[in-house]
Backbone bond lengths (Angstrom), bond angles and torsions (degrees), N, CA, C in turn:
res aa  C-N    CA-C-N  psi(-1)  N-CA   C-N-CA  omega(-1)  CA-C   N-CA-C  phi
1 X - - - 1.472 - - 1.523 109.15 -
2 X 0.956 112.41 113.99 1.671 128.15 177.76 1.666 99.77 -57.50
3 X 1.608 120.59 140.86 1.097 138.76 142.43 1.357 114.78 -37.97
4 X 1.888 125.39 -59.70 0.959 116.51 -163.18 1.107 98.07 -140.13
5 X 1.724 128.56 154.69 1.282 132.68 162.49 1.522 115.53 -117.99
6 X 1.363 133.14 111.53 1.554 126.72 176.86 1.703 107.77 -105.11
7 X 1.390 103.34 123.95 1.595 129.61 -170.55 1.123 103.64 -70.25
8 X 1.182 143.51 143.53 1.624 144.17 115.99 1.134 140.76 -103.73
9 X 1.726 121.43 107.62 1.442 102.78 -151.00 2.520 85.83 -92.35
10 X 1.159 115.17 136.57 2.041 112.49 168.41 1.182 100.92 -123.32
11 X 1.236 90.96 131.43 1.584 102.05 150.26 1.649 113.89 -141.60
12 X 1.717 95.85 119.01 1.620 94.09 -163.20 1.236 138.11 52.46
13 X 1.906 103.50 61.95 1.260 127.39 -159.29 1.743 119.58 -147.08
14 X 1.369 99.52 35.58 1.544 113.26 -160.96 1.301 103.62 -79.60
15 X 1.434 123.53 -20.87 1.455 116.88 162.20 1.214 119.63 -76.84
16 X 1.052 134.08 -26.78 1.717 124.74 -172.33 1.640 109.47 -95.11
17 X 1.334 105.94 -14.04 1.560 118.49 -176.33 1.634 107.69 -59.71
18 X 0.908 97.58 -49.85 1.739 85.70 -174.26 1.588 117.12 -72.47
19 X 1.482 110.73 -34.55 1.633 101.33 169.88 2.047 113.51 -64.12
20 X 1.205 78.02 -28.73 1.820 96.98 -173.94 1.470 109.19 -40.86
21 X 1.672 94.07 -64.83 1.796 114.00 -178.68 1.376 106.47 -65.47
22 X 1.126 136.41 -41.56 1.621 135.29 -163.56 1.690 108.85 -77.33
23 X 1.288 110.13 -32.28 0.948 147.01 -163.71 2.261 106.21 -73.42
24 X 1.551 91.40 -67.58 1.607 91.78 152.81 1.203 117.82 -85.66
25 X 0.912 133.76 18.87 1.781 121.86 176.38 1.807 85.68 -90.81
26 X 1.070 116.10 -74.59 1.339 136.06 -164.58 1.800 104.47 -45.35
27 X 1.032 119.26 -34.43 1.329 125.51 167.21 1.771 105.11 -72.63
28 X 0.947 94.88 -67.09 1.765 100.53 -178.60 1.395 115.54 -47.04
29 X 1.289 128.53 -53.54 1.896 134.83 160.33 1.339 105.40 -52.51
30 X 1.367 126.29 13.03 1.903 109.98 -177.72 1.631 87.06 -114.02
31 X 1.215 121.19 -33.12 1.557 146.80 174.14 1.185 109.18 -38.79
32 X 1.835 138.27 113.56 1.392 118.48 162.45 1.574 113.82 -71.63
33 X 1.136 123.08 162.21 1.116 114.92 -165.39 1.564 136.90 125.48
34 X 1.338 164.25 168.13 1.366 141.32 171.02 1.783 89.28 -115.68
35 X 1.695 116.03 158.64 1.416 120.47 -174.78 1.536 101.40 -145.83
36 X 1.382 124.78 -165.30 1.105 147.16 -178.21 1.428 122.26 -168.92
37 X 1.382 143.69 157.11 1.610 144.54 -163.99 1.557 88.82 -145.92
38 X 1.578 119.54 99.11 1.278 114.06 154.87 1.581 120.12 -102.95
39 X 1.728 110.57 140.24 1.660 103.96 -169.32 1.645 107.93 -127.46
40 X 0.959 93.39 83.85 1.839 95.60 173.99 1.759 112.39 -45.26
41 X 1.116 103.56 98.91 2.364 106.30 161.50 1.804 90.96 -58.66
42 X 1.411 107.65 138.38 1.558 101.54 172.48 1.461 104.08 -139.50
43 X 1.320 98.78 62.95 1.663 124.51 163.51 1.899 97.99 80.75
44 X 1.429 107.74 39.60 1.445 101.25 150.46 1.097 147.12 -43.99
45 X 1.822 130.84 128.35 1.642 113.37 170.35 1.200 109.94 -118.01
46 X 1.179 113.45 29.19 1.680 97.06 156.38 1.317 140.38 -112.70
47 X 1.598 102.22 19.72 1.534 100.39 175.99 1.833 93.76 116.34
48 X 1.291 133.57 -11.94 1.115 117.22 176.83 1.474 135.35 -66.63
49 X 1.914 115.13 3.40 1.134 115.90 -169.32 1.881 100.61 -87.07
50 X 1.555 94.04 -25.75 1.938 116.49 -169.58 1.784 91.98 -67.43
51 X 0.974 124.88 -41.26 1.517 142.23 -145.33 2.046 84.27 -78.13
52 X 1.169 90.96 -71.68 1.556 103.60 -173.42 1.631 120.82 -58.83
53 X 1.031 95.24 -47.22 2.461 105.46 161.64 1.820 82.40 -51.01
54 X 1.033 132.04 -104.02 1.406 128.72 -150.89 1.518 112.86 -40.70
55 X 1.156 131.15 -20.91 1.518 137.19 -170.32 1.400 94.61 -97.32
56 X 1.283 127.01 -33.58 1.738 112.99 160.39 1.318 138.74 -65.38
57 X 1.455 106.44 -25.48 1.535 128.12 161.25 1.453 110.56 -50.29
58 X 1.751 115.21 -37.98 1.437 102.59 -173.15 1.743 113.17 -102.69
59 X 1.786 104.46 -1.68 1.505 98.27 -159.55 1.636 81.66 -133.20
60 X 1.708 116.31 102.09 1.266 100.08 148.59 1.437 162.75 -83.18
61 X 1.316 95.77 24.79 1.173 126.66 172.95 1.414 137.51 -111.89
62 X 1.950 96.90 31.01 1.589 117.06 -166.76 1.550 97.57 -131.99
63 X 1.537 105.19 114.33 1.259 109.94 -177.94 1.141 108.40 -93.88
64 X 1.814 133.55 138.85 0.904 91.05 178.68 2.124 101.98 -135.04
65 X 1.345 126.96 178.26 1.116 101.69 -139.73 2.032 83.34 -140.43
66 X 1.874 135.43 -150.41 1.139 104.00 -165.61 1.207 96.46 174.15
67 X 1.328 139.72 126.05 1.250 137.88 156.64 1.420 131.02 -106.46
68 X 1.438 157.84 77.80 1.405 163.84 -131.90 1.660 90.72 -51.87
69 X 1.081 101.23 -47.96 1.660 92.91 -179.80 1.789 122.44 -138.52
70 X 1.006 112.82 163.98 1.583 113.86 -172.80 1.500 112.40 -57.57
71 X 1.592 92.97 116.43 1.740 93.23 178.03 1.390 111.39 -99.12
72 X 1.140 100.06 -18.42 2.082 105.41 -162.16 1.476 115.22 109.06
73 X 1.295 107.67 151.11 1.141 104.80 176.42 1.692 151.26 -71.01
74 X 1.987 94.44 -0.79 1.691 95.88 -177.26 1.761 90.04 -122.01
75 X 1.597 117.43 18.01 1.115 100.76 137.78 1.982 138.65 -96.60
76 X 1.813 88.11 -2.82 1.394 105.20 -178.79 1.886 105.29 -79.16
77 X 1.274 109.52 -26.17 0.937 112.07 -162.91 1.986 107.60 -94.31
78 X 1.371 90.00 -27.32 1.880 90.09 159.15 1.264 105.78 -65.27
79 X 0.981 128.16 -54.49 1.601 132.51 -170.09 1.740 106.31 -44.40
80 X 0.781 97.79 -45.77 2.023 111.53 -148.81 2.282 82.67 -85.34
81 X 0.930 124.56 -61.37 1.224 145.12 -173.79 1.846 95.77 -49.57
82 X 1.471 112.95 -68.53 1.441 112.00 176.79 1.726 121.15 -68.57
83 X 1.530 110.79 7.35 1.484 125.03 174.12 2.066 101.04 -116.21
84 X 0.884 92.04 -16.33 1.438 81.50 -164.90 1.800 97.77 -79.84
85 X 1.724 108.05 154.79 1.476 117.62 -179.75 0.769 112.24 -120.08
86 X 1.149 134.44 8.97 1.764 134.83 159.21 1.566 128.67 -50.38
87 X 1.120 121.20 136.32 1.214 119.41 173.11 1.770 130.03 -62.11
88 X 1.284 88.46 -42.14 1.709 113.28 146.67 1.708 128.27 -115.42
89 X 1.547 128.25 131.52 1.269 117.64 179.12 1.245 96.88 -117.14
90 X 1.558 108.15 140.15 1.299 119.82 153.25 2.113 129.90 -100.13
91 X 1.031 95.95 149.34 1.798 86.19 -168.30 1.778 90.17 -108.87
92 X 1.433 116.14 145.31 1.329 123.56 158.33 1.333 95.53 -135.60
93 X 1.204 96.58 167.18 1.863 113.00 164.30 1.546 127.81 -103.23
94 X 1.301 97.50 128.11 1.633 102.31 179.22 1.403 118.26 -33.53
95 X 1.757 137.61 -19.89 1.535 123.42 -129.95 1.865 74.93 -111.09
96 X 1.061 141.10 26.37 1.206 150.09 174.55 1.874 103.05 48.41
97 X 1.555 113.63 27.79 1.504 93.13 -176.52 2.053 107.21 -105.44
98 X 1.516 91.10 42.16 1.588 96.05 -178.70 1.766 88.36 -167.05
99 X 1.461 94.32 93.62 1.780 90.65 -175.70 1.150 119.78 -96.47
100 X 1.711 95.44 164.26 1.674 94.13 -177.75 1.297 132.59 -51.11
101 X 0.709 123.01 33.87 1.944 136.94 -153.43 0.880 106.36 -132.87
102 X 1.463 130.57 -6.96 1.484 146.69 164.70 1.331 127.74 -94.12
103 X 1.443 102.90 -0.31 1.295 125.34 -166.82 1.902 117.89 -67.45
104 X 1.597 86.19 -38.67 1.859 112.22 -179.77 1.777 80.36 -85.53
105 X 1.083 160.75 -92.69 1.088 148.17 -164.87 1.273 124.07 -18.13
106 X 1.480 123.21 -42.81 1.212 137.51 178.15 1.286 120.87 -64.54
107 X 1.784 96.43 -51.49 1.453 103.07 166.24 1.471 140.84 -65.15
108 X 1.281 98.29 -29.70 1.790 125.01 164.97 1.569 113.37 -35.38
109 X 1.347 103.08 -64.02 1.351 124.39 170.07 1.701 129.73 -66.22
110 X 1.350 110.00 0.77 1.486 103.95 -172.00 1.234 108.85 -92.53
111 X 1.416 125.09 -14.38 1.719 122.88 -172.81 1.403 118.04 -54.28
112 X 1.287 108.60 113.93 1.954 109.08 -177.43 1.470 104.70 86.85
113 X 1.324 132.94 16.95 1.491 102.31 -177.47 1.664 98.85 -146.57
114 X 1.142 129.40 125.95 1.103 132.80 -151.75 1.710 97.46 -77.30
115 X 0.827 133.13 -14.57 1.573 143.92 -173.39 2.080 123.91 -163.84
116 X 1.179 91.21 102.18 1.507 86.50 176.46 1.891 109.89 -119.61
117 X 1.316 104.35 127.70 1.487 128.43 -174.90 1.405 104.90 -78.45
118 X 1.239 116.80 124.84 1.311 121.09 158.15 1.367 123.18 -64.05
119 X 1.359 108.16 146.02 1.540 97.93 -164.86 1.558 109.55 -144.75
120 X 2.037 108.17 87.92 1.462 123.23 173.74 1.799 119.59 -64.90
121 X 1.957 82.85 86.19 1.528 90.13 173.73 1.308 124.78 -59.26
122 X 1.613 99.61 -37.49 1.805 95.02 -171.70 1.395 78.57 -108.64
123 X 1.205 127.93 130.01 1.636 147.40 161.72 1.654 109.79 -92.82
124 X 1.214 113.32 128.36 1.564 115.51 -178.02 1.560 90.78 -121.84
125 X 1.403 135.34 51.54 1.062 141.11 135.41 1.547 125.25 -69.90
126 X 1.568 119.84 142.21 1.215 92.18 169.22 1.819 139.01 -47.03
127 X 1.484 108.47 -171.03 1.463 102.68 -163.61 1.308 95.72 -91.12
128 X 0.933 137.31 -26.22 1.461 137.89 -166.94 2.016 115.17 -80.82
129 X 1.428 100.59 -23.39 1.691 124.22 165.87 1.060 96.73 -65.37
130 X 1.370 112.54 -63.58 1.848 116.47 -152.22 1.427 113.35 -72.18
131 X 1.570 111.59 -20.57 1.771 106.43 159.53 1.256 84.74 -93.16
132 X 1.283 166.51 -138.18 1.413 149.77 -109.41 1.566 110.99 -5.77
133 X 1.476 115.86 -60.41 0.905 137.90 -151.46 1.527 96.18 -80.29
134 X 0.946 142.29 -71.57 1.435 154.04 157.53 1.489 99.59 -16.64
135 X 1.303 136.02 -62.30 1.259 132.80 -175.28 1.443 118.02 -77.55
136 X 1.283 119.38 -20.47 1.435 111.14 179.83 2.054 113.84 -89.74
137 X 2.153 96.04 -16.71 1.167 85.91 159.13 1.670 134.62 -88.98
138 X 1.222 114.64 13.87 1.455 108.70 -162.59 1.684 78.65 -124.71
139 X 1.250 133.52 24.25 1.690 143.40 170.00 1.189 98.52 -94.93
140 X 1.615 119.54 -68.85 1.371 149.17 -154.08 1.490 100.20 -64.13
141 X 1.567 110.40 -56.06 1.498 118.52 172.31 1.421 123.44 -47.79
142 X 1.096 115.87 -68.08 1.429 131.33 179.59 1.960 96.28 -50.14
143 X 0.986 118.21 -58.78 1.498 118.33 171.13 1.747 124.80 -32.60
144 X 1.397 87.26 -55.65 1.735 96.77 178.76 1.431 110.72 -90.53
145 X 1.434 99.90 -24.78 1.891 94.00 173.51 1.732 101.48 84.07
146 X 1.624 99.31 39.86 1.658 88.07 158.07 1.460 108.99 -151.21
147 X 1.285 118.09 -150.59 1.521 117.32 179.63 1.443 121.11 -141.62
148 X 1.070 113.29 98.16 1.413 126.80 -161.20 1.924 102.58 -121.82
149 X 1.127 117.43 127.32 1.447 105.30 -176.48 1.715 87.15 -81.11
150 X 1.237 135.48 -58.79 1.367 140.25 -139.23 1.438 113.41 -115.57
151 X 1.240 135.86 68.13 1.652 152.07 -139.38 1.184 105.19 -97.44
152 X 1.502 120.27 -25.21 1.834 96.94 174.38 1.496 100.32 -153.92
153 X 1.615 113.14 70.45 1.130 114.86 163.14 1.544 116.46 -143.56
154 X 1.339 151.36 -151.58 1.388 144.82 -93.91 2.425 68.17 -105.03
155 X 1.618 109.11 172.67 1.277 127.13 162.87 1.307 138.43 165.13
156 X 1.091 119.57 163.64 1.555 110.10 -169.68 1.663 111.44 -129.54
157 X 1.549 92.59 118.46 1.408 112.98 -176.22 1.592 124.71 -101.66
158 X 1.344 121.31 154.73 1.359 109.12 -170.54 1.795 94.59 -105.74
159 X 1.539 125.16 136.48 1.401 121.07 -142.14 1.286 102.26 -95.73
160 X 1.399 126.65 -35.14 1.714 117.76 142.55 1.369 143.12 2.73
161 X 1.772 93.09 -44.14 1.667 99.39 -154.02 1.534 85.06 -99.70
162 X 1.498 144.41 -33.09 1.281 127.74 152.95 1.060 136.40 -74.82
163 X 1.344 111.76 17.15 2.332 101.15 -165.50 1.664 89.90 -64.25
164 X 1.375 131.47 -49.47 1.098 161.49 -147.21 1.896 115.65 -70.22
165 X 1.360 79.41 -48.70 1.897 98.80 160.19 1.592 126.16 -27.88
166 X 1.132 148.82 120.55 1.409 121.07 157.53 1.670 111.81 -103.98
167 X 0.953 127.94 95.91 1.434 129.34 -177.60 1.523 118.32 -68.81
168 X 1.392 120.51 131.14 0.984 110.04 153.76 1.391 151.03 -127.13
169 X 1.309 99.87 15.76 1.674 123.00 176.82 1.575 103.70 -77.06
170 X 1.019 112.77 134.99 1.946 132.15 176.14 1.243 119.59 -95.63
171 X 1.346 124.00 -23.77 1.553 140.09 -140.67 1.882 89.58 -124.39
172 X 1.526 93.92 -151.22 1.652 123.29 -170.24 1.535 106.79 -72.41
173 X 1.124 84.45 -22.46 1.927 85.68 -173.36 1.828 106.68 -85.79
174 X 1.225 120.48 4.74 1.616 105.51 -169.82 1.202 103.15 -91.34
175 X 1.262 127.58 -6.03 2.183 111.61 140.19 0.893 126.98 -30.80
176 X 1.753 95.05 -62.62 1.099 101.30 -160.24 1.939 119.60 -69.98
177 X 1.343 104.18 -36.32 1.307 112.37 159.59 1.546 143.42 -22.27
178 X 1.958 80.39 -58.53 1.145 92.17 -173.84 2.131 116.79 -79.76
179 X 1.583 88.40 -10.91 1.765 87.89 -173.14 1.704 93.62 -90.72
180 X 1.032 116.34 -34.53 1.626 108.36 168.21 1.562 112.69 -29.50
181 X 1.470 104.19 -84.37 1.680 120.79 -175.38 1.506 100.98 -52.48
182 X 1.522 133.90 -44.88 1.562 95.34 160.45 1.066 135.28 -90.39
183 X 1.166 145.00 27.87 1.573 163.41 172.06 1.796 91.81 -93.97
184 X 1.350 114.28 -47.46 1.523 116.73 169.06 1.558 114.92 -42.53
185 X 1.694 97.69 -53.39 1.750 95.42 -166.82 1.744 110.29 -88.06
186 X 1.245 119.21 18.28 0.893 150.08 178.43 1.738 116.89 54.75
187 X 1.329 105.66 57.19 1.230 123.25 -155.07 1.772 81.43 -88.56
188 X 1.755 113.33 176.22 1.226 115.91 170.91 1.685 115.85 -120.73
189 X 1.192 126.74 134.98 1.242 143.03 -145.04 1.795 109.06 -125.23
190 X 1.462 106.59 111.04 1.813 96.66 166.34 1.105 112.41 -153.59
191 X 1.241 119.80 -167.34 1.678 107.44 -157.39 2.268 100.49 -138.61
192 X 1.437 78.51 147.74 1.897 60.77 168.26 1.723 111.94 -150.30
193 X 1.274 119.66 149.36 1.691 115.86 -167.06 1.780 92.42 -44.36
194 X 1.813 88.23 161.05 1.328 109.98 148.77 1.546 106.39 -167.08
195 X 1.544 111.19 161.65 1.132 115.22 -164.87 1.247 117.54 -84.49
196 X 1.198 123.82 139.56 2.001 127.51 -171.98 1.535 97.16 -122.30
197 X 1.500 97.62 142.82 1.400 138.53 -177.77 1.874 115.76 -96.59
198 X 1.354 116.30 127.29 1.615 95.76 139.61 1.412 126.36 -76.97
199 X 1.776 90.82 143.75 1.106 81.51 173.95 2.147 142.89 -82.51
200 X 0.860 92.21 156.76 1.616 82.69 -167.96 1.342 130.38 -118.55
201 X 1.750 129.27 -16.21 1.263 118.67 117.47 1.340 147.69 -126.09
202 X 1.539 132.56 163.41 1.234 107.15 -154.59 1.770 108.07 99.50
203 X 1.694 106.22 163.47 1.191 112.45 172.59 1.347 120.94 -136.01
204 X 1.249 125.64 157.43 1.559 121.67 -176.33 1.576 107.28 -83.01
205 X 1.407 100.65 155.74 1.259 111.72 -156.90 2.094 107.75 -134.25
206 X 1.167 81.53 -3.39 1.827 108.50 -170.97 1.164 106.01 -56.83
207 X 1.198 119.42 -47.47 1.948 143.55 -157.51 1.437 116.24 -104.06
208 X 1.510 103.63 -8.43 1.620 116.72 173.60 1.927 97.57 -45.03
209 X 1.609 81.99 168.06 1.927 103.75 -174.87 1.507 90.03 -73.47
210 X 1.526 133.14 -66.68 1.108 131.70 -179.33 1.787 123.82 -36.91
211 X 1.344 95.94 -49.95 1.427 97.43 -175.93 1.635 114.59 -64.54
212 X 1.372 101.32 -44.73 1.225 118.68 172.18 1.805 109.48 -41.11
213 X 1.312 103.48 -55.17 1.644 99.42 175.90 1.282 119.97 -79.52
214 X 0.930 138.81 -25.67 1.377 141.95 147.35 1.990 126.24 -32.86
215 X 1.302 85.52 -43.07 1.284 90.36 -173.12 1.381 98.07 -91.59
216 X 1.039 127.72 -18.32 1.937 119.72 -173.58 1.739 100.48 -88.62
217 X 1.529 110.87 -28.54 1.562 111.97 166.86 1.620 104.50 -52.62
218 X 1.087 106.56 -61.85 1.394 119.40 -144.53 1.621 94.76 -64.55
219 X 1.360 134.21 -39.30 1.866 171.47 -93.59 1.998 64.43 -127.61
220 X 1.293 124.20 -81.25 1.317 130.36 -153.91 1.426 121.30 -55.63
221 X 1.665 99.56 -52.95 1.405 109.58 -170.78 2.080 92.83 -82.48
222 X 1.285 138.82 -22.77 1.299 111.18 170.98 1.578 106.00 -75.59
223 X 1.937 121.75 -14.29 1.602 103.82 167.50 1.542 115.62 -59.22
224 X 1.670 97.70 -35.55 1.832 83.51 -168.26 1.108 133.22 -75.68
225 X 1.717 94.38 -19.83 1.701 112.29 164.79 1.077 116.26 -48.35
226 X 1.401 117.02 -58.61 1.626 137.24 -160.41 1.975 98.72 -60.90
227 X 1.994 107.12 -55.90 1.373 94.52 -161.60 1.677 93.46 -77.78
228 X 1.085 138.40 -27.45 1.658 130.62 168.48 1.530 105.46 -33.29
229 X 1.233 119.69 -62.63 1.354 104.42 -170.30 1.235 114.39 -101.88
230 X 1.235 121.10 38.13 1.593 137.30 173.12 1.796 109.86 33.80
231 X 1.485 88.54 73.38 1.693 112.07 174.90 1.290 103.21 -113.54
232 X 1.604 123.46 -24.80 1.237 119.43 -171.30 1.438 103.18 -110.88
């Protein structure tokens, strides 16, 4: 049983993958402890499944995992989370704009708290993200009734406190999901800086029309869940 498990959910990310993987290995071997690097393909077409077979050849300690076609990203991230054997998992993102170098940061911060959120104060996303982003967290907040600057990006969870979970958001909303149901079991929740990147190759895919509707579906039916069982 691994000490640690670090997630990666790609889709169409064959350039950043190899600094990505080398990148946490080298962080993770400085680490006492035993680890693992699992990387879900989530119905890539550009060659990222070829990219990742050869990056296992050199790292045996990279699991790697697969979807035939694009599910989204908080179903890549159930996937990778209900495979991972770590005692603690951490999630980063393939597009390298939250690097492995944050990894000891993440961990720093996990003592006593069943989930701590990374939290990209200075965002080098475009400007038009960063109010997206800004507005969907002070939505999300007011919803769950807490205060989180940074609500659905990179974190490190202890894997216990979800085996138990049944999630059902696929999309943008399975943050948010998932900090609901432990705020439910009355687990304790905090957040701590980390440093953000532009990104540099590749394109974001977060802010798409699709995703966008997906996540405002998903945004509704976890309200009705939530005020049904008088969480909200």
């Amino acid at each position: 049983m691994p000490d640690l498990s670090v997630i990666i959910p790609a889709y169409n990310e064959k350039d950043n993958l190899p600094l990505v993987i080398r990148e946490c290995f080298e962080q993770l071997d400085a680490i006492d402890g035993s680890h693992e690097v699992l990387v879900l393909d989530d119905g890539s077409t550009d060659g990222t499944d070829g990219v990742l077979k050869n990056l296992a050849e050199n790292y045996p300690g990279l699991v790697l995992l697969s979807h035939e076609e694009n599910r989204g990203v908080g179903k890549s991230l159930s996937d990778l989370i209900g495979a991972a054997k770590g005692e603690y998992v951490i999630f980063l993102p393939a597009d390298l704009q939250v690097m492995p170098d944050q990894v000891p940061v993440l961990l720093s911060a996990a003592g006593g708290h069943a989930l701590v959120m990374g939290w990209r104060k200075n965002r080098k996303d475009p400007f038009g993200r960063r109010i997206l982003g800004l507005v969907y967290n002070k939505i999300m907040n007011a919803v769950l009734g807490i205060k989180l600057h940074d609500i659905d990006g990179v974190f490190i969870l202890r894997k216990n406190v979800v085996e138990n979970i049944n999630m059902e958001s696929s999309g943008a909303v399975f943050s948010i999901e998932m900090i609901r149901e432990i705020i439910c079991q009355g687990y304790n929740i905090s957040e701590v800086e980390v440093e953000h990147h532009s990104r540099k190759y590749g394109r974001q895919t977060g802010a798409s029309l699709k995703t966008v509707c997906v996540a405002v579906s998903e945004f509704f039916r976890l309200l009705f869940r939530s005020k049904r069982s008088g969480d909200v």
